[in-house]
N, CA, C and O atoms as a GROMACS GRO file, in nm:
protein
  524
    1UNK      N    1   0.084  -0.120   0.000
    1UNK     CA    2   0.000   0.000   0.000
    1UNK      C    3   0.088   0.125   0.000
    1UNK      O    4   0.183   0.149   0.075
    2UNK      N    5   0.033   0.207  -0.106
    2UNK     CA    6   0.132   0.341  -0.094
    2UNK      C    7   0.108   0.425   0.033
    2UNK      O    8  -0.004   0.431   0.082
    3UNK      N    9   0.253   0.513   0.108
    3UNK     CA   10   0.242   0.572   0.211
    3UNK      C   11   0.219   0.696   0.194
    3UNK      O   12   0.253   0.767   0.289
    4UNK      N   13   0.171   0.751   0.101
    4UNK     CA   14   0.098   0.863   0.070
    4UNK      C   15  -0.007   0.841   0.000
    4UNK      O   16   0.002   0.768  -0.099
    5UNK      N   17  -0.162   0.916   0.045
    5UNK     CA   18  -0.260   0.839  -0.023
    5UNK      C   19  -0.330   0.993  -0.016
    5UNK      O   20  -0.330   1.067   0.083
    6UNK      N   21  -0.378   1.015  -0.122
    6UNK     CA   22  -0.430   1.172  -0.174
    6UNK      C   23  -0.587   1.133  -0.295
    6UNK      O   24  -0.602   1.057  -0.391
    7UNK      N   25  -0.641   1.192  -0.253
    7UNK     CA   26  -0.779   1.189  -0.385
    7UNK      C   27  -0.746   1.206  -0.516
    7UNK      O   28  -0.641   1.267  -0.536
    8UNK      N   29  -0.819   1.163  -0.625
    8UNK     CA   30  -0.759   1.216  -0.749
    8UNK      C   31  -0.758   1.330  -0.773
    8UNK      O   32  -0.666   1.394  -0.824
    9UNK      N   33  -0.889   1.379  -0.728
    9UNK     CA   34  -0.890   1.542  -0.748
    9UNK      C   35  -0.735   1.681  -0.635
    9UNK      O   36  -0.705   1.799  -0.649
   10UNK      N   37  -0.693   1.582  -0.550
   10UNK     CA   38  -0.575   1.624  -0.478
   10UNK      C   39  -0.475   1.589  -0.581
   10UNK      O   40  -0.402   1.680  -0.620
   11UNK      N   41  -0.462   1.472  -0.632
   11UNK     CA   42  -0.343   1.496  -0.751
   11UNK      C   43  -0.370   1.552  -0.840
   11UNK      O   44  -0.279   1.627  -0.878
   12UNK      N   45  -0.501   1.555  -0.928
   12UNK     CA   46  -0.538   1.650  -1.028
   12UNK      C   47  -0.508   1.807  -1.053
   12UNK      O   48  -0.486   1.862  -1.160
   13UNK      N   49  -0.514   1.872  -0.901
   13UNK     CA   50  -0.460   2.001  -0.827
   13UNK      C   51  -0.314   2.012  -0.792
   13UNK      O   52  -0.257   2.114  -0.756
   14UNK      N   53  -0.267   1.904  -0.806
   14UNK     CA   54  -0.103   1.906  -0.789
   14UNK      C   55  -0.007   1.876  -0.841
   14UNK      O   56   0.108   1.887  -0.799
   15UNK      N   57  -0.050   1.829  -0.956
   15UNK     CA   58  -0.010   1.812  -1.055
   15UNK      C   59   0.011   1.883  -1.240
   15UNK      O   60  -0.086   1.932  -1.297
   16UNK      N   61   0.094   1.877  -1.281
   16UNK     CA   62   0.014   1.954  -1.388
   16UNK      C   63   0.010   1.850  -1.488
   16UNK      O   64   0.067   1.741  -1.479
   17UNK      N   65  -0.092   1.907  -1.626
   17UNK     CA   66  -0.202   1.793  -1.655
   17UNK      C   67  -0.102   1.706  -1.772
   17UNK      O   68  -0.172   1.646  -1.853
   18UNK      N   69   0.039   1.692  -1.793
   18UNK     CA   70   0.074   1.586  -1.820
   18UNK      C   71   0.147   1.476  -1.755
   18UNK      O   72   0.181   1.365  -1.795
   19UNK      N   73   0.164   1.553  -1.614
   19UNK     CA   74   0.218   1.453  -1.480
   19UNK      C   75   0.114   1.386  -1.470
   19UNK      O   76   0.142   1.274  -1.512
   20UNK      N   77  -0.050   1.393  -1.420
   20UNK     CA   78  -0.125   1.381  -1.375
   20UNK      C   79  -0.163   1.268  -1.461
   20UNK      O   80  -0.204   1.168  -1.404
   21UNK      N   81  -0.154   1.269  -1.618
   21UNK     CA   82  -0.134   1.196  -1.696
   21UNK      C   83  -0.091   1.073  -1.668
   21UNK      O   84  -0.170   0.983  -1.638
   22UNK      N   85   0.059   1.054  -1.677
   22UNK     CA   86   0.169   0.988  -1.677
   22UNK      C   87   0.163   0.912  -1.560
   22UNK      O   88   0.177   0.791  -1.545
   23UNK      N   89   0.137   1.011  -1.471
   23UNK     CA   90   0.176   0.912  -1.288
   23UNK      C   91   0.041   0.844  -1.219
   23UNK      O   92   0.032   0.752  -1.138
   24UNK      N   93  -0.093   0.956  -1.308
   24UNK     CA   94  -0.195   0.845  -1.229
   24UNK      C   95  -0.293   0.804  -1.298
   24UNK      O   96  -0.402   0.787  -1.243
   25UNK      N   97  -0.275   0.775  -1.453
   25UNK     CA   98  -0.328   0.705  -1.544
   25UNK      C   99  -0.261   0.652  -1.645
   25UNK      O  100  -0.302   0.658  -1.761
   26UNK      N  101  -0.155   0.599  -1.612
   26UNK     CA  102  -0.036   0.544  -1.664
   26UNK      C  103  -0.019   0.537  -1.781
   26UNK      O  104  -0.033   0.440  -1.855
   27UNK      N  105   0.024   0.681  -1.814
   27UNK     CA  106   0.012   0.724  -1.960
   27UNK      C  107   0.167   0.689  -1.993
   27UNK      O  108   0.247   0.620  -1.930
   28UNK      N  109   0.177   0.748  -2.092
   28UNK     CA  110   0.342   0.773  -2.132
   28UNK      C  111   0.405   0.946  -2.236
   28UNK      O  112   0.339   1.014  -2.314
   29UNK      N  113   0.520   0.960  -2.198
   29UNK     CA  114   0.557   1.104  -2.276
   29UNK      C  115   0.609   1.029  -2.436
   29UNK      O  116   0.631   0.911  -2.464
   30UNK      N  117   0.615   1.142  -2.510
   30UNK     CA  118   0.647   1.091  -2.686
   30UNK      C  119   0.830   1.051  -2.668
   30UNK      O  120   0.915   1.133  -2.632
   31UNK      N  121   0.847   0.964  -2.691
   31UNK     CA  122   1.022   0.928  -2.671
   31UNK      C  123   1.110   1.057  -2.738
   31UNK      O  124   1.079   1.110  -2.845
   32UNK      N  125   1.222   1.096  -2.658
   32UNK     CA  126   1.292   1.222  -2.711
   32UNK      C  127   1.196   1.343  -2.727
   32UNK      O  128   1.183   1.412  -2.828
   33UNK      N  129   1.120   1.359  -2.587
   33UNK     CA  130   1.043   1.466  -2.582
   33UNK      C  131   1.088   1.532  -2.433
   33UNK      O  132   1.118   1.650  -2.413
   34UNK      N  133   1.084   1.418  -2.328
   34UNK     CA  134   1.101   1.492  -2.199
   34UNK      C  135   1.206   1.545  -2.140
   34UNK      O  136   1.308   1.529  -2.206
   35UNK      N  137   1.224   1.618  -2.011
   35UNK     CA  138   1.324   1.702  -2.014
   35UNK      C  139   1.432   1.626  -1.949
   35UNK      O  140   1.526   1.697  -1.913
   36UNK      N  141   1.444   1.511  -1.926
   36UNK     CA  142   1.581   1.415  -1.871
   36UNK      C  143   1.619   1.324  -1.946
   36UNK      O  144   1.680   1.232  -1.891
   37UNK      N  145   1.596   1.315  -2.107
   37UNK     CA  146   1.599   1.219  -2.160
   37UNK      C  147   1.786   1.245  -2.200
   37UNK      O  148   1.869   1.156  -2.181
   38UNK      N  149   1.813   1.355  -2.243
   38UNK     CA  150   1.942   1.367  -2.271
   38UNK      C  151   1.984   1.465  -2.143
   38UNK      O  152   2.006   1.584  -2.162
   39UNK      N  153   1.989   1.434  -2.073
   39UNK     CA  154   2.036   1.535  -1.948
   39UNK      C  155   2.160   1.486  -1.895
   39UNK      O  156   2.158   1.372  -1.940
   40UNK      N  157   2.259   1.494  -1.835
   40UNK     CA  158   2.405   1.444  -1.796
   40UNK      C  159   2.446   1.505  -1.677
   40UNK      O  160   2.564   1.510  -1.643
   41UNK      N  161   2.336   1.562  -1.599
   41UNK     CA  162   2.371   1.660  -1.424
   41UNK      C  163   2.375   1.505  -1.353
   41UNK      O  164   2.314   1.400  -1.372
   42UNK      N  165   2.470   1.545  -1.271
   42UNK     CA  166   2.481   1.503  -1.170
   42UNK      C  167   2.314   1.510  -1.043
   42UNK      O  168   2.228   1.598  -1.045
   43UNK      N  169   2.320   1.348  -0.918
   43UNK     CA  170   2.243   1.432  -0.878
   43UNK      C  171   2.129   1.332  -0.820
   43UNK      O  172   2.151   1.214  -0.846
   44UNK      N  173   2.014   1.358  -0.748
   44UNK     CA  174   1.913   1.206  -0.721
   44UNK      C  175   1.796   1.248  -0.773
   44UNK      O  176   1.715   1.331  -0.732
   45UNK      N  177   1.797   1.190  -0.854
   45UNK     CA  178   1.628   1.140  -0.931
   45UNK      C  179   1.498   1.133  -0.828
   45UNK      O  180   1.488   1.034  -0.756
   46UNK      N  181   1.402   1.232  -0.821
   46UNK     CA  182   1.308   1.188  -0.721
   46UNK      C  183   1.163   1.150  -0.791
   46UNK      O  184   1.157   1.146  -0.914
   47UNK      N  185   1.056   1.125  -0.716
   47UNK     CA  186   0.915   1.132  -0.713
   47UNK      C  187   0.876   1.247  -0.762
   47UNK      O  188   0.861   1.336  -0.679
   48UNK      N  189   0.846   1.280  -0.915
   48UNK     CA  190   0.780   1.422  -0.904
   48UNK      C  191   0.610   1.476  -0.801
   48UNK      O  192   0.546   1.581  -0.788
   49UNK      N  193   0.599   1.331  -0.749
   49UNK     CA  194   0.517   1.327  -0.685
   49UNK      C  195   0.468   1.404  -0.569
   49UNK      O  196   0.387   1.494  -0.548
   50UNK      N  197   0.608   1.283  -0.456
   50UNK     CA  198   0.610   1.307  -0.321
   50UNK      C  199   0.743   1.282  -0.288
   50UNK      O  200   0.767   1.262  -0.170
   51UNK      N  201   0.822   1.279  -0.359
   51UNK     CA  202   1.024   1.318  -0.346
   51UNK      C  203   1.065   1.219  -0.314
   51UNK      O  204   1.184   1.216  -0.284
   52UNK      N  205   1.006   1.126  -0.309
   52UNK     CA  206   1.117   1.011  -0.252
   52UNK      C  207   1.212   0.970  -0.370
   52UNK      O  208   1.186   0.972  -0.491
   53UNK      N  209   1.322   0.934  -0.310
   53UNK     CA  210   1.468   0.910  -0.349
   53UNK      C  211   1.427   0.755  -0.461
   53UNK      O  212   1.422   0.636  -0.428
   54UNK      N  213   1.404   0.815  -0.586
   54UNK     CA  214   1.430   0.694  -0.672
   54UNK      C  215   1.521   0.662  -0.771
   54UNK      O  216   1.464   0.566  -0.824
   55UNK      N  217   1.628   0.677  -0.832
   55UNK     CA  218   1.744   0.692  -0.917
   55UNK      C  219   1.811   0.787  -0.949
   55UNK      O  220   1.764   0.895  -0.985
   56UNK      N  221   2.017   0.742  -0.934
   56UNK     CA  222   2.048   0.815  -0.919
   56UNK      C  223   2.132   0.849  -1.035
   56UNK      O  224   2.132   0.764  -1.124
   57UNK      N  225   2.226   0.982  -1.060
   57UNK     CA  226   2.299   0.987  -1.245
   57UNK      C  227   2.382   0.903  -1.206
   57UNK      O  228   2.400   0.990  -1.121
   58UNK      N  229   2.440   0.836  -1.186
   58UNK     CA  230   2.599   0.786  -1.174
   58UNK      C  231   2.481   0.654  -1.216
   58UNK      O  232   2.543   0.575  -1.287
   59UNK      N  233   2.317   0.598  -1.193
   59UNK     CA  234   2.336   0.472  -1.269
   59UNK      C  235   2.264   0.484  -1.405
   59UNK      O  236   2.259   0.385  -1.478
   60UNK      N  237   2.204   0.608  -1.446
   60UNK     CA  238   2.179   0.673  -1.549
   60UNK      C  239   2.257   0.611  -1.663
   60UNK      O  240   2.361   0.568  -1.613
   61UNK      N  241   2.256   0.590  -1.774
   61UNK     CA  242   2.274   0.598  -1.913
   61UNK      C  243   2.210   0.613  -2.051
   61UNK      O  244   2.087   0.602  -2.053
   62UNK      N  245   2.302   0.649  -2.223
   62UNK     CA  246   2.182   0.642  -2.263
   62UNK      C  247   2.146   0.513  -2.350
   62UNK      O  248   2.227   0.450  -2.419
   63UNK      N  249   2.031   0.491  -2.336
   63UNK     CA  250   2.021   0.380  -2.387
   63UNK      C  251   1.935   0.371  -2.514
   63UNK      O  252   1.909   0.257  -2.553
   64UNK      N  253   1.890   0.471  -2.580
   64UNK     CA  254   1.896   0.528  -2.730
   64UNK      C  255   1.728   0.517  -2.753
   64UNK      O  256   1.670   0.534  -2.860
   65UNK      N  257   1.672   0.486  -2.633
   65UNK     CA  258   1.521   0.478  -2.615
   65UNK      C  259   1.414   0.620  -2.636
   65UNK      O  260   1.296   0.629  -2.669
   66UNK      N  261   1.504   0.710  -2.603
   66UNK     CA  262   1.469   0.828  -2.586
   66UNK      C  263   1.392   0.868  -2.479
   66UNK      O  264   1.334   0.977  -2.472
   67UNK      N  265   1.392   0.771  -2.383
   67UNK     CA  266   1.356   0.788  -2.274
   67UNK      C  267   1.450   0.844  -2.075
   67UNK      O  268   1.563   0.843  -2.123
   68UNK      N  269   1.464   0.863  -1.998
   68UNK     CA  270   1.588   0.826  -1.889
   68UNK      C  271   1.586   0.687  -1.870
   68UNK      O  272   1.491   0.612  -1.850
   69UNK      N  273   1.693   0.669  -1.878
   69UNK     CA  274   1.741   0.484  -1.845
   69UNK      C  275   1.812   0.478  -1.741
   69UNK      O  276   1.909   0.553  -1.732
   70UNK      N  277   1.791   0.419  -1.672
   70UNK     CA  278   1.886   0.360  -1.504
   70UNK      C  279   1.911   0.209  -1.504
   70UNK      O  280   1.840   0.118  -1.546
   71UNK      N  281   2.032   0.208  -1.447
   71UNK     CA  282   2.060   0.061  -1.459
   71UNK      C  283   1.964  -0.021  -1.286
   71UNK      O  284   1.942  -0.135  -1.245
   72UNK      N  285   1.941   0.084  -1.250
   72UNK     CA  286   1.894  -0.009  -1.088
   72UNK      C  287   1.832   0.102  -1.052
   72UNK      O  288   1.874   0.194  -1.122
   73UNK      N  289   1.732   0.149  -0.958
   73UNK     CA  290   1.717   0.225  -0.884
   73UNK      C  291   1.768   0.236  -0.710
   73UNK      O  292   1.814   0.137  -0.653
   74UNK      N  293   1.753   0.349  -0.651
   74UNK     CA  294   1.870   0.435  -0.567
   74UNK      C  295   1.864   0.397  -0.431
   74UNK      O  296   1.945   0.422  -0.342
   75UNK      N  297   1.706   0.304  -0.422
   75UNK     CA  298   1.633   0.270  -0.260
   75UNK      C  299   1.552   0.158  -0.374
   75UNK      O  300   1.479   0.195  -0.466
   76UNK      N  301   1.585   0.012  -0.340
   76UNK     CA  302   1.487  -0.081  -0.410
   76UNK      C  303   1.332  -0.075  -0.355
   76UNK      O  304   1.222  -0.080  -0.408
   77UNK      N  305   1.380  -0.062  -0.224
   77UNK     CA  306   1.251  -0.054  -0.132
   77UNK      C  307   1.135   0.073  -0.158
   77UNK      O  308   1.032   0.086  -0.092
   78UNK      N  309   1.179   0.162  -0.270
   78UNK     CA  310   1.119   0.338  -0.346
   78UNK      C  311   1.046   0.244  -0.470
   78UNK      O  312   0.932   0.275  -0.502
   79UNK      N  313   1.090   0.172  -0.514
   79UNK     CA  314   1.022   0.117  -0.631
   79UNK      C  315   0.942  -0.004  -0.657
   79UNK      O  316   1.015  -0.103  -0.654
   80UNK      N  317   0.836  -0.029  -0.677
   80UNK     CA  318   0.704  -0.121  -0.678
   80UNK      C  319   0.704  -0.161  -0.822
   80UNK      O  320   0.730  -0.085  -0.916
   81UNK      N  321   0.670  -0.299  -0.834
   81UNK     CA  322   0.681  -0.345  -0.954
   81UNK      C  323   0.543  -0.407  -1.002
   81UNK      O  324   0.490  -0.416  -0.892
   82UNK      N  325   0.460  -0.449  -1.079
   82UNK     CA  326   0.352  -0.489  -1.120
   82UNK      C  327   0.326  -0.548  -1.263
   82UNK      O  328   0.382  -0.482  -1.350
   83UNK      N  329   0.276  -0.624  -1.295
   83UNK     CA  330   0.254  -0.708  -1.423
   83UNK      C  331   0.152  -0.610  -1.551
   83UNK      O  332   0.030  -0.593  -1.548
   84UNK      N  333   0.237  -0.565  -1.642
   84UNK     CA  334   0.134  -0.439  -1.717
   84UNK      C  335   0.099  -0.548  -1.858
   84UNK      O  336   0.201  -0.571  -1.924
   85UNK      N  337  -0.003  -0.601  -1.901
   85UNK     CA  338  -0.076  -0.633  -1.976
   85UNK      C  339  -0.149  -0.567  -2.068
   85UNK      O  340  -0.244  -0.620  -2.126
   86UNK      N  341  -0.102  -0.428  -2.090
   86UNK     CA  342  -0.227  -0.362  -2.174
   86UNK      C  343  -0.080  -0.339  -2.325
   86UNK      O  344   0.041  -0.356  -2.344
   87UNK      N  345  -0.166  -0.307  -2.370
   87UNK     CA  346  -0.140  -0.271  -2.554
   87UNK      C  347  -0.038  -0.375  -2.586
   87UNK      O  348   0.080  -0.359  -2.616
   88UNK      N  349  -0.140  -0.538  -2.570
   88UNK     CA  350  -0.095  -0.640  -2.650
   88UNK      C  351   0.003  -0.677  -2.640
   88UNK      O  352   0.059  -0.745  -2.726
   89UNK      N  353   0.080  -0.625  -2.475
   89UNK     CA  354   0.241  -0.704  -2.497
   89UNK      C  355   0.255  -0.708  -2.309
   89UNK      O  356   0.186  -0.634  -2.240
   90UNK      N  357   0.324  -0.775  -2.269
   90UNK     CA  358   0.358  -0.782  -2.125
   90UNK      C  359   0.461  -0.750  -2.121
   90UNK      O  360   0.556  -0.780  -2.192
   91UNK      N  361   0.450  -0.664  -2.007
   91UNK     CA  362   0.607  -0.562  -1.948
   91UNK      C  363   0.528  -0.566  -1.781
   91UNK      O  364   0.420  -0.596  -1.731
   92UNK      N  365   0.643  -0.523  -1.745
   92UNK     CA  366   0.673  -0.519  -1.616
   92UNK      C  367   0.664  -0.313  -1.573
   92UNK      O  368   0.743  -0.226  -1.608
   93UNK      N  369   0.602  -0.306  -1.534
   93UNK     CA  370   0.535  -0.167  -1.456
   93UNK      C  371   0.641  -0.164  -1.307
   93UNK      O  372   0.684  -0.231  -1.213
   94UNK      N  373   0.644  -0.016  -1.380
   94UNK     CA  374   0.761   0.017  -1.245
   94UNK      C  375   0.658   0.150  -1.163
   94UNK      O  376   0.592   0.232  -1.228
   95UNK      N  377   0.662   0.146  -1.056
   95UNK     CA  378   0.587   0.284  -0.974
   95UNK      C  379   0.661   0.279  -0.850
   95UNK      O  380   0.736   0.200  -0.793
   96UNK      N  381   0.585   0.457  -0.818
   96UNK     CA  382   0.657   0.459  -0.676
   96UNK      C  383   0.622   0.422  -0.554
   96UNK      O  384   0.530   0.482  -0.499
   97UNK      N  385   0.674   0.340  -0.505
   97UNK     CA  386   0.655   0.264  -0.391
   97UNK      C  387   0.594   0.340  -0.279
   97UNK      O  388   0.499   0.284  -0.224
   98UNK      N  389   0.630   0.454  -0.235
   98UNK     CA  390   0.568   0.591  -0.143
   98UNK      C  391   0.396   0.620  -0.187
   98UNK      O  392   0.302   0.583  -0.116
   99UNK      N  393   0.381   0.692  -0.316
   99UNK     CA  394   0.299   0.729  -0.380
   99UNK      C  395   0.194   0.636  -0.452
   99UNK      O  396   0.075   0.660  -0.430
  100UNK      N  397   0.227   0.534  -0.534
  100UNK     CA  398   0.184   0.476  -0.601
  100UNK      C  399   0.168   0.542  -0.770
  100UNK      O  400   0.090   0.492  -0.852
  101UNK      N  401   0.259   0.663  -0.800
  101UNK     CA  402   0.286   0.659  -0.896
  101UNK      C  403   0.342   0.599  -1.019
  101UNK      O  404   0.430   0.514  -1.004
  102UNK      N  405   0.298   0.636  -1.160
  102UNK     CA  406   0.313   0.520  -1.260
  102UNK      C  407   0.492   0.594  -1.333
  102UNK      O  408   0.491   0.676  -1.425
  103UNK      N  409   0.600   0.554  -1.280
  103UNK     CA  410   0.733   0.594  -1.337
  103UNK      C  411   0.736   0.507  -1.507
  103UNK      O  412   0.758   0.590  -1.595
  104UNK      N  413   0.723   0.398  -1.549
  104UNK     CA  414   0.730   0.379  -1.712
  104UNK      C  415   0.768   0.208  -1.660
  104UNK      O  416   0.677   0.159  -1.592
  105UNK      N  417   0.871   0.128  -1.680
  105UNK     CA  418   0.864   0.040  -1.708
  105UNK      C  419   1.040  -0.028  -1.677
  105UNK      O  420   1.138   0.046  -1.666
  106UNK      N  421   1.042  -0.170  -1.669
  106UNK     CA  422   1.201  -0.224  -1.643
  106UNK      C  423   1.195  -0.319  -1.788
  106UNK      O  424   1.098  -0.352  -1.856
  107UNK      N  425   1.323  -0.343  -1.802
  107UNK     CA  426   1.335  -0.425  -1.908
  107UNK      C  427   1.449  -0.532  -1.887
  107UNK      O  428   1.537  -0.496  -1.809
  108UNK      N  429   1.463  -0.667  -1.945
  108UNK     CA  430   1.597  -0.693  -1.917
  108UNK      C  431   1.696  -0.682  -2.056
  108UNK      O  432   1.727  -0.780  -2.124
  109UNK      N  433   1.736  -0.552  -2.083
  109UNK     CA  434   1.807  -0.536  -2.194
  109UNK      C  435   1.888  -0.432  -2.159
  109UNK      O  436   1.928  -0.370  -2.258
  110UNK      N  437   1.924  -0.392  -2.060
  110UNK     CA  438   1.991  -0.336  -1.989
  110UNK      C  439   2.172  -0.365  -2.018
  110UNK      O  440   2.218  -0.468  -2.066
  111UNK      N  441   2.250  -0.246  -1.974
  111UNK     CA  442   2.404  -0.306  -1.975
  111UNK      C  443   2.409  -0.461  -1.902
  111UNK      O  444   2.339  -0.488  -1.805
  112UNK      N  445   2.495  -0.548  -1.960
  112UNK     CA  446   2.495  -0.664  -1.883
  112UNK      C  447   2.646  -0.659  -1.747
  112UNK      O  448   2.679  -0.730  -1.652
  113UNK      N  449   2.707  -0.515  -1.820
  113UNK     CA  450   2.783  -0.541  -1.713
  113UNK      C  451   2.776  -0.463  -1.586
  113UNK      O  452   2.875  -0.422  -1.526
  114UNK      N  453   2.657  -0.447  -1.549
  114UNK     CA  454   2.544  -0.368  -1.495
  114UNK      C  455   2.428  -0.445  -1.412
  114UNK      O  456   2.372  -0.388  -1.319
  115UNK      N  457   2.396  -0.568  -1.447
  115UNK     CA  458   2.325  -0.646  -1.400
  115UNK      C  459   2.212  -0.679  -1.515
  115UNK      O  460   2.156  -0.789  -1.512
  116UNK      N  461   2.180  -0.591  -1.610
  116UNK     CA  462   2.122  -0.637  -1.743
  116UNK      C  463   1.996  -0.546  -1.719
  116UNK      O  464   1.902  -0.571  -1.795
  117UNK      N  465   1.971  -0.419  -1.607
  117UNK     CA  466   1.809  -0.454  -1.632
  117UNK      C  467   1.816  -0.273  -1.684
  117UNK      O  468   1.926  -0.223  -1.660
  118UNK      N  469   1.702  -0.167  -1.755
  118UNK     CA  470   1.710  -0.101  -1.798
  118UNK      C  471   1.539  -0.045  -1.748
  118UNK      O  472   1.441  -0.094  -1.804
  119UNK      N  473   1.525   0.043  -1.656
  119UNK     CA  474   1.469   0.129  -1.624
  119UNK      C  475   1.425   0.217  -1.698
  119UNK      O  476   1.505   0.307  -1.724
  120UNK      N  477   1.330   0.222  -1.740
  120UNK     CA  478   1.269   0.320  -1.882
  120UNK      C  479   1.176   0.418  -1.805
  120UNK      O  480   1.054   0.401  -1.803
  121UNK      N  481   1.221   0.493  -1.760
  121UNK     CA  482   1.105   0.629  -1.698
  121UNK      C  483   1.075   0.751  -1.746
  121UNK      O  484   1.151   0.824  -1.811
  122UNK      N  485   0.965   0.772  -1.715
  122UNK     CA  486   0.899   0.893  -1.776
  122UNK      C  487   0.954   1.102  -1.696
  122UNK      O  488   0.933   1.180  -1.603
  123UNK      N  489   1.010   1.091  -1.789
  123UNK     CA  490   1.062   1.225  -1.733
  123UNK      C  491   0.989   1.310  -1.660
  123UNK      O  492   1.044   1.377  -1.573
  124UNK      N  493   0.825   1.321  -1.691
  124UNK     CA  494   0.708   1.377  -1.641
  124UNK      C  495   0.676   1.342  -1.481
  124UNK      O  496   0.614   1.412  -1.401
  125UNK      N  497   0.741   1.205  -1.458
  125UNK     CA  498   0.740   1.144  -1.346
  125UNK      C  499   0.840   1.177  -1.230
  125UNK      O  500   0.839   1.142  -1.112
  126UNK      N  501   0.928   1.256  -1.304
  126UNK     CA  502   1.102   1.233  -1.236
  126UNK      C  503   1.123   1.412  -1.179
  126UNK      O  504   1.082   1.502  -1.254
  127UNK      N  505   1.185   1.445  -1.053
  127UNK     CA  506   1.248   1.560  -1.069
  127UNK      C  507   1.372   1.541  -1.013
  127UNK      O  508   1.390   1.465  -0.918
  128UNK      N  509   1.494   1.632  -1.087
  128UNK     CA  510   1.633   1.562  -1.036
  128UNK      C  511   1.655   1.707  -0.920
  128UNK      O  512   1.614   1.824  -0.925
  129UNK      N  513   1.719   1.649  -0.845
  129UNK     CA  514   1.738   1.714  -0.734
  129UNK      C  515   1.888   1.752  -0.780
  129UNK      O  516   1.948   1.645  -0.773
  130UNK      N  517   1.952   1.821  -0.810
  130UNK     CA  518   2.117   1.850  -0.880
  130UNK      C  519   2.206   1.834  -0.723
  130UNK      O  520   2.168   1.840  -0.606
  131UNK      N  521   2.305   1.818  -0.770
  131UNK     CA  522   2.418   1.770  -0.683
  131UNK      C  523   2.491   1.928  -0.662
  131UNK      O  524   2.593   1.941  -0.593
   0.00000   0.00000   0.00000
């Protein structure tokens, strides 16, 4: 159960309407659109939500998706995983463990010398806290 629990109309108001999108109707941004997709700051990746600590640049790379890619996230215990079945293909749903926001998705195509897995998140979802 997420440890922040807010009405929709409380995220609807706190959000703006392509977060609101993305994090609580598990939308997605257009690839090579959002603002961390080519970004290279130093720094911790949070919840655009409710801030909790979810990936950090040092495991950042790019991985030509056009999306932010992480090889792991920063607190395993920040990230919730779930079985996503919609548009005809099965992936694995990544959210925030605090919130219950929708961050994008894991993959295992990831660097292998890395552990293999590739974190595909939605920039709309993410705010980097700079170092």
């Amino acid at each position: 159960m997420p440890k922040v629990e807010k009405s929709d109309a409380e995220w609807k108001a706190e959000l703006s309407p392509e977060q609101y999108e993305i994090m609580r109707k598990k939308g997605t941004e257009r690839a090579f659109t959002g603002k961390y997709w080519d970004c290279h700051d130093a720094g911790m990746y949070r919840c655009a939500a409710c801030k909790a600590e979810l990936f950090r640049s040092d495991d950042k790379f790019d991985s030509g998706s056009g999306w932010p890619s992480f090889t792991q996230p920063a607190k395993a215990e920040n990230i919730a995983e779930e079985v996503d079945r919609s548009h005809f293909m099965t992936r694995t749903e990544v959210h925030c463990a605090d919130c219950g926001a929708h961050l994008g998705h894991v993959f295992e195509d990831g660097p292998r010398d890395k552990g293999g897995l590739r974190y595909c998140i939605n920039s709309a979802s993410i705010d980097l806290e700079k170092k």
